[in-house]
C-alpha positions as a Markdown table, in Angstrom:
| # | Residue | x | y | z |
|---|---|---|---|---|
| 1 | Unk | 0.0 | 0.0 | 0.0 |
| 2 | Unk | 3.1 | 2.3 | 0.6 |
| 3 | Unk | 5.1 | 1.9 | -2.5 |
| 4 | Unk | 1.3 | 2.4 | -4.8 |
| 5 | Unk | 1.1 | 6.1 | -2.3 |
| 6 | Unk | 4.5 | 6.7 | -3.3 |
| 7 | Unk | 3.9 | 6.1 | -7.0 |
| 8 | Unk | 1.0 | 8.1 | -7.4 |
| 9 | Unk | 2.9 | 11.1 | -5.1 |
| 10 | Unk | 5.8 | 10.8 | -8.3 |
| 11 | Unk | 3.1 | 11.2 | -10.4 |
| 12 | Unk | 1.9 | 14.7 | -9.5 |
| 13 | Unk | 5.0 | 16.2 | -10.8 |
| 14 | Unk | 5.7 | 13.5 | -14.2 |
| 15 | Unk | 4.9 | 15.4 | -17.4 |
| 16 | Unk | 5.5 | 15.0 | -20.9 |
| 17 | Unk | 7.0 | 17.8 | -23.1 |
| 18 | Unk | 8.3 | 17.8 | -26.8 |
| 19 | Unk | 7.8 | 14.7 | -27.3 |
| 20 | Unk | 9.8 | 13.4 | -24.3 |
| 21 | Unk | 9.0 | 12.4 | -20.5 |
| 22 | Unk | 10.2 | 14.0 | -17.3 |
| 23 | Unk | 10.0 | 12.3 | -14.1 |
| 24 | Unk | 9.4 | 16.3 | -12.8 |
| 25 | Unk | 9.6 | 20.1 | -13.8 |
| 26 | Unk | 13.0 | 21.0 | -11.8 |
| 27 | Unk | 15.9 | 21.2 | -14.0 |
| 28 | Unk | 19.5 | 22.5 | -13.3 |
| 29 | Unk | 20.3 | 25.6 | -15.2 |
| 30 | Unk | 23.4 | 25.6 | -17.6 |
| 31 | Unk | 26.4 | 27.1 | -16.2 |
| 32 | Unk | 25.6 | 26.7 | -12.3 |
| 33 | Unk | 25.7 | 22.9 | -12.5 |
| 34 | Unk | 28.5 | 22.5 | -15.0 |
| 35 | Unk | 28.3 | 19.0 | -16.6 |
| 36 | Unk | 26.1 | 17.6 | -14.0 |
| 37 | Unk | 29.0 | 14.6 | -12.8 |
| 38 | Unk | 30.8 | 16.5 | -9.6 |
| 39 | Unk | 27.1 | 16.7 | -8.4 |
| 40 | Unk | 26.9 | 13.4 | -8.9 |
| 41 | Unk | 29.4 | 12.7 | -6.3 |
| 42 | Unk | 26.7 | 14.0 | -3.4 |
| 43 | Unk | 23.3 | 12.7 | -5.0 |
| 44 | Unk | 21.6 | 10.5 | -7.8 |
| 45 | Unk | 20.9 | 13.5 | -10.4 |
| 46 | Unk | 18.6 | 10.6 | -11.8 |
| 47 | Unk | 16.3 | 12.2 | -9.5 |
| 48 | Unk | 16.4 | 15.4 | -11.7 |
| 49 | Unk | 13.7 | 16.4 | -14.2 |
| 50 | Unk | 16.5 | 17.5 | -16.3 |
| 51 | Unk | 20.2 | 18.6 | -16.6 |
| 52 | Unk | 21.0 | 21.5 | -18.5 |
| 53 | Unk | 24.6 | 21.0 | -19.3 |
| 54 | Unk | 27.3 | 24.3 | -19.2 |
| 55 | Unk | 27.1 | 25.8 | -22.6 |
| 56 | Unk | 29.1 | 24.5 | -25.2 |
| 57 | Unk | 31.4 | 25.9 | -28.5 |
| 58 | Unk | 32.5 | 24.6 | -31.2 |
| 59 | Unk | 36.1 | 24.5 | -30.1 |
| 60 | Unk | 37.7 | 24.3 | -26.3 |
| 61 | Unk | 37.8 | 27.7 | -24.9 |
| 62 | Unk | 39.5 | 29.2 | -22.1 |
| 63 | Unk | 37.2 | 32.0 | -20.7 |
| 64 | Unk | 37.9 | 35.4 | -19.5 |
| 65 | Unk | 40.7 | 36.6 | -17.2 |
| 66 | Unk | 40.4 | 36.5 | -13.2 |
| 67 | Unk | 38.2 | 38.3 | -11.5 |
| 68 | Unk | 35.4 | 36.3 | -12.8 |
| 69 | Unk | 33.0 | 36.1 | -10.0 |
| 70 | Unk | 31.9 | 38.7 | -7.6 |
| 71 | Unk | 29.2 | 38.3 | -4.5 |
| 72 | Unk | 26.4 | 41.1 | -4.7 |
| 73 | Unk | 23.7 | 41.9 | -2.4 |
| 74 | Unk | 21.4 | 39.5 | -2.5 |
| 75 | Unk | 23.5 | 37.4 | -5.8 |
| 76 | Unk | 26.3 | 37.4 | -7.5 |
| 77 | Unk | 27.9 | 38.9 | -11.0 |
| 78 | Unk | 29.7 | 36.2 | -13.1 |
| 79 | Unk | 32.2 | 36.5 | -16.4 |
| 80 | Unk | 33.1 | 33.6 | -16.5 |
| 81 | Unk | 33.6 | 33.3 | -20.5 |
| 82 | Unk | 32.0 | 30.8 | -21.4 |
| 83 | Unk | 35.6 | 27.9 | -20.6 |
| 84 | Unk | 34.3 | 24.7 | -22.5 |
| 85 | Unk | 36.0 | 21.8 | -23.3 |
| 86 | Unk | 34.1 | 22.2 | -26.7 |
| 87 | Unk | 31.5 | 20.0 | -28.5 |
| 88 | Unk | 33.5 | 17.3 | -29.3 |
| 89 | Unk | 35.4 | 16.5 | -26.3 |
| 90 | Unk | 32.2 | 16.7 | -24.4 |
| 91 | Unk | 30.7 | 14.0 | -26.7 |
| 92 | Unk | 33.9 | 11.8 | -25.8 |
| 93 | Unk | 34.8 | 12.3 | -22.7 |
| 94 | Unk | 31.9 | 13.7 | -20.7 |
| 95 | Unk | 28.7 | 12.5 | -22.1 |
| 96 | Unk | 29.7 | 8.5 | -21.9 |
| 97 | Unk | 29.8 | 9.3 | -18.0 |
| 98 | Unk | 26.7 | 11.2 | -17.9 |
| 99 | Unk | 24.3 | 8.6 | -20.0 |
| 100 | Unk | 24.3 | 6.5 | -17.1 |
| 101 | Unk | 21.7 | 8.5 | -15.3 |
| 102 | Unk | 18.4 | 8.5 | -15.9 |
| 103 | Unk | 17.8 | 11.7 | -16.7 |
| 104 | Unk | 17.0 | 14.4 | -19.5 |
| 105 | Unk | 19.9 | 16.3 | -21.3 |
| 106 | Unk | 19.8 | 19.5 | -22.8 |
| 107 | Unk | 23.1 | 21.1 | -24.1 |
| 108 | Unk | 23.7 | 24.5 | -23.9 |
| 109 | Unk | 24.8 | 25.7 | -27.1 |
| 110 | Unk | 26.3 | 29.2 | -28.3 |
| 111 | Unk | 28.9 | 31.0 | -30.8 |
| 112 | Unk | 30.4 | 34.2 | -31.6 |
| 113 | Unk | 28.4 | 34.0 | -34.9 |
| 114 | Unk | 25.5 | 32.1 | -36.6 |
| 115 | Unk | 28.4 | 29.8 | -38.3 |
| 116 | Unk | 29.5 | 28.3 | -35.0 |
| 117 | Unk | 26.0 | 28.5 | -33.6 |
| 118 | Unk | 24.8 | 25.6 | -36.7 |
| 119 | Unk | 27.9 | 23.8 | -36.3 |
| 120 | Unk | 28.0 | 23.3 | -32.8 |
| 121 | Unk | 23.8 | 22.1 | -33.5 |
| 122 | Unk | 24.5 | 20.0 | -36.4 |
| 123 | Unk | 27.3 | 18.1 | -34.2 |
| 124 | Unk | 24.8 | 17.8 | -31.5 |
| 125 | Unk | 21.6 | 16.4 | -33.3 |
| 126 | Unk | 23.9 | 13.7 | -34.5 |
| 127 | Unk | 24.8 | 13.0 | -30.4 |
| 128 | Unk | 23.3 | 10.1 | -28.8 |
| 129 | Unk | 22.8 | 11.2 | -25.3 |
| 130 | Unk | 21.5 | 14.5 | -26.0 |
| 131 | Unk | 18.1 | 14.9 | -26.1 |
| 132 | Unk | 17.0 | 18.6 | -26.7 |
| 133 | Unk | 19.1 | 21.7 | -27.3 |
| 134 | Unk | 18.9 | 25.6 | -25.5 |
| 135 | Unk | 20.2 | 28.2 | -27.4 |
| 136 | Unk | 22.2 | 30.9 | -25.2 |
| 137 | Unk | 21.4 | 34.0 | -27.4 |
| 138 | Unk | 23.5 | 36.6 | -24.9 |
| 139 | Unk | 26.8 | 36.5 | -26.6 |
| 140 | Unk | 28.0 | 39.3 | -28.9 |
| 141 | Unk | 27.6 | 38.7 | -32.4 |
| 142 | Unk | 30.9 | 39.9 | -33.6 |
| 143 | Unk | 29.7 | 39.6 | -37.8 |
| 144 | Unk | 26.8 | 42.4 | -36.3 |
| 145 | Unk | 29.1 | 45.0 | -34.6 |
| 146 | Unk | 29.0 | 43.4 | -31.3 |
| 147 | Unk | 25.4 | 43.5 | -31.3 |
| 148 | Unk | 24.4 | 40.4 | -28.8 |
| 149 | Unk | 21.2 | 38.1 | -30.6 |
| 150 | Unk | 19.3 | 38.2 | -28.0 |
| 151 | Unk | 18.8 | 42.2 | -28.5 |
| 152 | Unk | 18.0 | 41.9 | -31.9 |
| 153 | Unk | 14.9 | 40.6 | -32.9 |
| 154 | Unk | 15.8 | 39.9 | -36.6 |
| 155 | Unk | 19.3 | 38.5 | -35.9 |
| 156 | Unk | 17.7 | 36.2 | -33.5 |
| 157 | Unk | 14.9 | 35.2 | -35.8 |
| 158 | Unk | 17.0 | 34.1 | -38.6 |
| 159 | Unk | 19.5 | 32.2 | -36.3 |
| 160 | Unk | 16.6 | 30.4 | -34.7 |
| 161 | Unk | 14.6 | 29.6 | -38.2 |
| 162 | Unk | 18.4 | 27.9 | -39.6 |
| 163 | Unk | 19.1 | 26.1 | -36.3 |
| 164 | Unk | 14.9 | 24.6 | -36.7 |
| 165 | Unk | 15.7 | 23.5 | -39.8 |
| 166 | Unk | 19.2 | 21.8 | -38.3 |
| 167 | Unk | 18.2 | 20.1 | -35.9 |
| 168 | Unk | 14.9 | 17.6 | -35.1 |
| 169 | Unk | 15.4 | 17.2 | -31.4 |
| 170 | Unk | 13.6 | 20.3 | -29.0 |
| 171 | Unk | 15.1 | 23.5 | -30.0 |
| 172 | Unk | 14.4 | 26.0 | -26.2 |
| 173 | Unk | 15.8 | 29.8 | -27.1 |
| 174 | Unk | 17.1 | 31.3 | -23.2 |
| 175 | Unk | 15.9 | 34.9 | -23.6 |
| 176 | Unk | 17.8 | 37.6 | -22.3 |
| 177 | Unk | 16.4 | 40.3 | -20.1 |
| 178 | Unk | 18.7 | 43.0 | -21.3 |
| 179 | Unk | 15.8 | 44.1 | -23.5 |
| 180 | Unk | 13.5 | 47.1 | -23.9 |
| 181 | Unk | 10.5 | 44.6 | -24.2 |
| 182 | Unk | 11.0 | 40.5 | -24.0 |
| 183 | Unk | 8.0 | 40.3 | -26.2 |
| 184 | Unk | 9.7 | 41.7 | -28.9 |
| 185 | Unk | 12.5 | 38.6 | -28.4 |
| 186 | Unk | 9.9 | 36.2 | -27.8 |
| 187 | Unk | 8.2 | 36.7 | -30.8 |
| 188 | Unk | 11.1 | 36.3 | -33.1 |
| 189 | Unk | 11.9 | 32.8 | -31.7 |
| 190 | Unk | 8.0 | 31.5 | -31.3 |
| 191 | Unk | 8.0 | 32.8 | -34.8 |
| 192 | Unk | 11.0 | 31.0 | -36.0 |
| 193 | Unk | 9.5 | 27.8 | -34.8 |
| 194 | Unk | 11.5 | 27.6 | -31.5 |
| 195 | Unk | 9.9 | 25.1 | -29.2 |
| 196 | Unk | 10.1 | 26.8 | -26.5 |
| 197 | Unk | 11.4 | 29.8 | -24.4 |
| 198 | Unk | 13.6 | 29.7 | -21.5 |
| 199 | Unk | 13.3 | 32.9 | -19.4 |
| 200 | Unk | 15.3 | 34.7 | -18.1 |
| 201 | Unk | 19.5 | 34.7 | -18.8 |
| 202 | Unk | 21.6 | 36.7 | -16.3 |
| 203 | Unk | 21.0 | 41.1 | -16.0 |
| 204 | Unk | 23.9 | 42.8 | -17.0 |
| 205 | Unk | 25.8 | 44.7 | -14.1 |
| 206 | Unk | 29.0 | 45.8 | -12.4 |
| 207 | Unk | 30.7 | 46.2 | -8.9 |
| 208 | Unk | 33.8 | 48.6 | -8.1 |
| 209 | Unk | 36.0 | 47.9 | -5.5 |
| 210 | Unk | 36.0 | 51.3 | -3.6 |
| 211 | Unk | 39.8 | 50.7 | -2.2 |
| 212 | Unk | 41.1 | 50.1 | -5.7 |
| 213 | Unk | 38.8 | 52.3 | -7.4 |
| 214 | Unk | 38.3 | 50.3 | -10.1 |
| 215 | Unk | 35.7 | 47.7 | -11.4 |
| 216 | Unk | 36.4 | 44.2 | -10.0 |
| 217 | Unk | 35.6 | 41.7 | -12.9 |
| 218 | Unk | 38.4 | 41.6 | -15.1 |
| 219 | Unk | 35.9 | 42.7 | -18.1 |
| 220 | Unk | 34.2 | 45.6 | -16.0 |
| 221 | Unk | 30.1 | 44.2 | -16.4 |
| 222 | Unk | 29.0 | 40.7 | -15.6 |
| 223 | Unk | 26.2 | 38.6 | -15.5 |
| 224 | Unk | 23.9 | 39.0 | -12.5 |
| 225 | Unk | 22.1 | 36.2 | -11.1 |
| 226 | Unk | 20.9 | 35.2 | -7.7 |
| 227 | Unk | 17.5 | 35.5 | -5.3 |
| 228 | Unk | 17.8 | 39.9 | -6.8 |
| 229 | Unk | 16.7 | 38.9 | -10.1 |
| 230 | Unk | 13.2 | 37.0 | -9.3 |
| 231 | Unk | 10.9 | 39.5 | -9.4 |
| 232 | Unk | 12.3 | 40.2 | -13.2 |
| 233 | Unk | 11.9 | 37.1 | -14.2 |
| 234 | Unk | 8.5 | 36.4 | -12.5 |
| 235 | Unk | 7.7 | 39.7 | -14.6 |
| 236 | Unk | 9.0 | 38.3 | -18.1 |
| 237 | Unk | 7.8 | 34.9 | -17.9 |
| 238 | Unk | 4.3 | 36.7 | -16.8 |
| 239 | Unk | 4.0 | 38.7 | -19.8 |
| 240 | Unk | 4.7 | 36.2 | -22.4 |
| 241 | Unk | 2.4 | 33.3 | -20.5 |
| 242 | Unk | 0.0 | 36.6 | -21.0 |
| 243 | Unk | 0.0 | 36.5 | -24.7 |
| 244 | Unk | 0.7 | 33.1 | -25.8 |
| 245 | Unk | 0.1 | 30.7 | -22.7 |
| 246 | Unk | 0.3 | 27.3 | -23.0 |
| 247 | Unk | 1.0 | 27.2 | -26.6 |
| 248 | Unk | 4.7 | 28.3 | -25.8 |
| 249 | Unk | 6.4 | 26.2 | -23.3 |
| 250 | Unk | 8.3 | 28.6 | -21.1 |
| 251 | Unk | 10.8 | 27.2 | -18.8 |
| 252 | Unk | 11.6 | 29.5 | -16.0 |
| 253 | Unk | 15.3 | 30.5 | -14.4 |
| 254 | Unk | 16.3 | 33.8 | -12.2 |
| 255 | Unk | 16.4 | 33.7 | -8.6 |
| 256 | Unk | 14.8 | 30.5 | -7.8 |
| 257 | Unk | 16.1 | 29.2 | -4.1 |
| 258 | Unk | 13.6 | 27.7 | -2.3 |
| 259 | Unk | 10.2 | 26.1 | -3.0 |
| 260 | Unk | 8.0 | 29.8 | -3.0 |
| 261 | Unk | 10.5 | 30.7 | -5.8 |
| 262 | Unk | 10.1 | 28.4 | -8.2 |
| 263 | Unk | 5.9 | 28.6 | -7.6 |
| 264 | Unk | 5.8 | 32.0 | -8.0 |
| 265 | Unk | 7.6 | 31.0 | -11.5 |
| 266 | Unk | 5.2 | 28.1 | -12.1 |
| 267 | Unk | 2.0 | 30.4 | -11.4 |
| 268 | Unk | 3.3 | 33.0 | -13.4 |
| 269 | Unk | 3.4 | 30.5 | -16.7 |
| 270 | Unk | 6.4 | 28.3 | -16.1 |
| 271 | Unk | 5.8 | 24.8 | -17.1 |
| 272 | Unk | 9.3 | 23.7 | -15.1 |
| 273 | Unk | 12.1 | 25.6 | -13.8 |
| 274 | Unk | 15.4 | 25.8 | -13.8 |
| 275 | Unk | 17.9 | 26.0 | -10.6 |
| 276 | Unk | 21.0 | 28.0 | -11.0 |
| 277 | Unk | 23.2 | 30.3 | -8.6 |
| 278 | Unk | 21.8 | 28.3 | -5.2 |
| 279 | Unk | 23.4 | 25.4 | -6.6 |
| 280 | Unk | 26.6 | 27.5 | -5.9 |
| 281 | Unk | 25.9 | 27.2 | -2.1 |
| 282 | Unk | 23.7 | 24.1 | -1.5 |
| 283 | Unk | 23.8 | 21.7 | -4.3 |
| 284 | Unk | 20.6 | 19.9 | -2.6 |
| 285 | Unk | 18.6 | 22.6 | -3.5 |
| 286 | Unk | 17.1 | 21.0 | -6.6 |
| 287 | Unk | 16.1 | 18.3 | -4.5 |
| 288 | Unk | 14.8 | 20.1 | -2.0 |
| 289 | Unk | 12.3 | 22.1 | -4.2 |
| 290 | Unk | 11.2 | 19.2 | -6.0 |
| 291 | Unk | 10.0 | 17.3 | -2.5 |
| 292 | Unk | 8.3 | 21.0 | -1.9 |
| 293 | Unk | 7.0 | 21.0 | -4.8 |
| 294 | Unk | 5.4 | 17.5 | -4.5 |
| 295 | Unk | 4.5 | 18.6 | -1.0 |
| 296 | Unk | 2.6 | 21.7 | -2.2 |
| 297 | Unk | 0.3 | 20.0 | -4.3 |
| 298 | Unk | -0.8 | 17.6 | -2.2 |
| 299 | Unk | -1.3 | 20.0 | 0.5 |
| 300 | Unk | -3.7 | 21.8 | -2.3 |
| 301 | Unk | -5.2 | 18.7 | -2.8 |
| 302 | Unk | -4.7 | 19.1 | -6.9 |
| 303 | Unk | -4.5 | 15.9 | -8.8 |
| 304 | Unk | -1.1 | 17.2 | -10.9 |
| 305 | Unk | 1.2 | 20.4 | -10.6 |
| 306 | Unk | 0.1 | 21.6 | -14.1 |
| 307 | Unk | -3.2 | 22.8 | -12.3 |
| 308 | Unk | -0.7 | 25.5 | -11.4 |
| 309 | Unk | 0.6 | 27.0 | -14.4 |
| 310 | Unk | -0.6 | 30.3 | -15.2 |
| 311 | Unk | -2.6 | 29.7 | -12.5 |
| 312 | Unk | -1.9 | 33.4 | -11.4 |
| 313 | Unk | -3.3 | 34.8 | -14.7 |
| 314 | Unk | -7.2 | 35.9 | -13.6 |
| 315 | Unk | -9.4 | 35.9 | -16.4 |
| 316 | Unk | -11.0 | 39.1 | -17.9 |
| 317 | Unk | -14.3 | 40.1 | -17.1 |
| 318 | Unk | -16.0 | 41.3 | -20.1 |
């Protein structure tokens, strides 16, 4: 009688999603959980909905110079670079190890220009092991004067529309926030055929060391991330559940730490979430949310967690 209570309790959170099944909506967030394997020296990540691998280039790359991290108030500002052992080695070396877990895979992918962003796909739809593919549209397209894809919403629409026709496996375009309006974005990719939209990517800032007098991070701005940037997520993911809702899958990232976070997420559209910087300081975190998680839906007596999403969107009265 136990093990058939404990069955149905996974079964509030199991969903399916491009095609694919996930045992539940909390995923790791690229970057925070690097290749998913030195975690796996404290838990099973089988018991993950997904792993979002760190994102990966065509070629191995070395990252910026030190300082690359900074604490903030409340988070912390990263520039890292984007260090990779690059596409290839990862297929060899890395993903052998991390096939043995039952679990979903998503690769990061990115590239200085559309070239390398289709080459680092094309490698990757070919990859066993691999079973959808996030597009991180926040690096600087050097081809465009610097301008980063995620800003433009015609660069990104013609690199999204060439990597749907690349690739067959789940094509999931992480938004930036840097944006006048995340609609604008959105549409480009939902437009271009993207599967879905992962919301949001890091907000751009700085911190000065007032003793030095000078910016810490080696490349002045960073990438800020942390429990400061939930309420600007919560706010994006909102307004693009608002005009599409569940016709766009949106996965949600930013500030998620404990169990509220990642409902207010789910409730604001978000059909799973992602886990990033709190990985940094308790690598149980995931697992943590996804037993509150479980634990919140049974308290509200629903029969699955999808009751939730959107569920903060009140209809109009006419």
């Amino acid at each position: 009688m136990k093990t058939e209570m404990e069955n149905n309790e996974k079964k509030v959170l199991e969903y399916e999603l491009f095609g694919l099944k996930f045992k539940n909506p909390v995923w790791t967030a690229s970057g925070c959980f690097s290749y998913g394997l030195e975690v796996a020296r404290l838990y099973d990540i089988s018991q993950l909905g997904c792993v979002v691998i760190k994102g990966l280039s065509l070629k191995p790359r070395k990252g910026n110079p030190p300082e690359r991290i900074v604490e903030t108030p409340a988070g912390m500002l990263n520039s890292i670079g984007l260090q990779n052992p690059g596409v290839e080695k990862f297929a060899e070396e890395i993903l052998p190890e991390l096939k043995k877990y039952d679990t979903k895979i998503f690769a990061n992918v990115f590239g200085e220009d559309e070239e390398e962003y289709l080459a680092v796909a094309e490698f990757l739809d070919k990859t066993d092991g691999v079973h959808g593919l996030e597009l991180n549209v926040s690096c600087p397209n050097v081809k465009k004067g610097g301008i980063a894809f995620g800003s433009d919403p015609e660069t990104l629409y013609n690199l999204v529309s060439k990597m749907r026709k690349l690739t067959k496996k789940p094509l999931l375009v992480k938004l930036s926030p840097n944006v006048t309006n995340i609609l604008d974005t959105a549409d480009a990719c939902v437009e271009a055929g993207a599967d879905g939209l992962v919301l949001i990517n890091t907000l751009l800032g700085m911190a000065i060391d007032v003793e030095k007098e000078e910016p810490i991070l080696a490349t002045k701005t960073g990438g800020l991330s942390g429990p400061a940037i939930l309420p600007v997520a919560v706010r994006m993911i909102y307004q693009v559940y608002e005009k599409y809702g569940s016709e766009v899958p949106i996965i949600g990232v930013g500030g998620i730490t404990t169990t509220q976070d990642a409902l207010q997420h789910i409730l604001a559209g978000a059909v799973a979430v992602q886990i990033g910087t709190a990985n940094f300081y308790d690598p149980y975190a995931p697992l943590k949310i996804i037993e509150g998680l479980k634990s919140h839906v049974l308290k509200k007596e629903y029969e699955h967690y999808l009751r939730l999403v959107g569920k903060a969107h009140k209809l109009k009265i006419k």
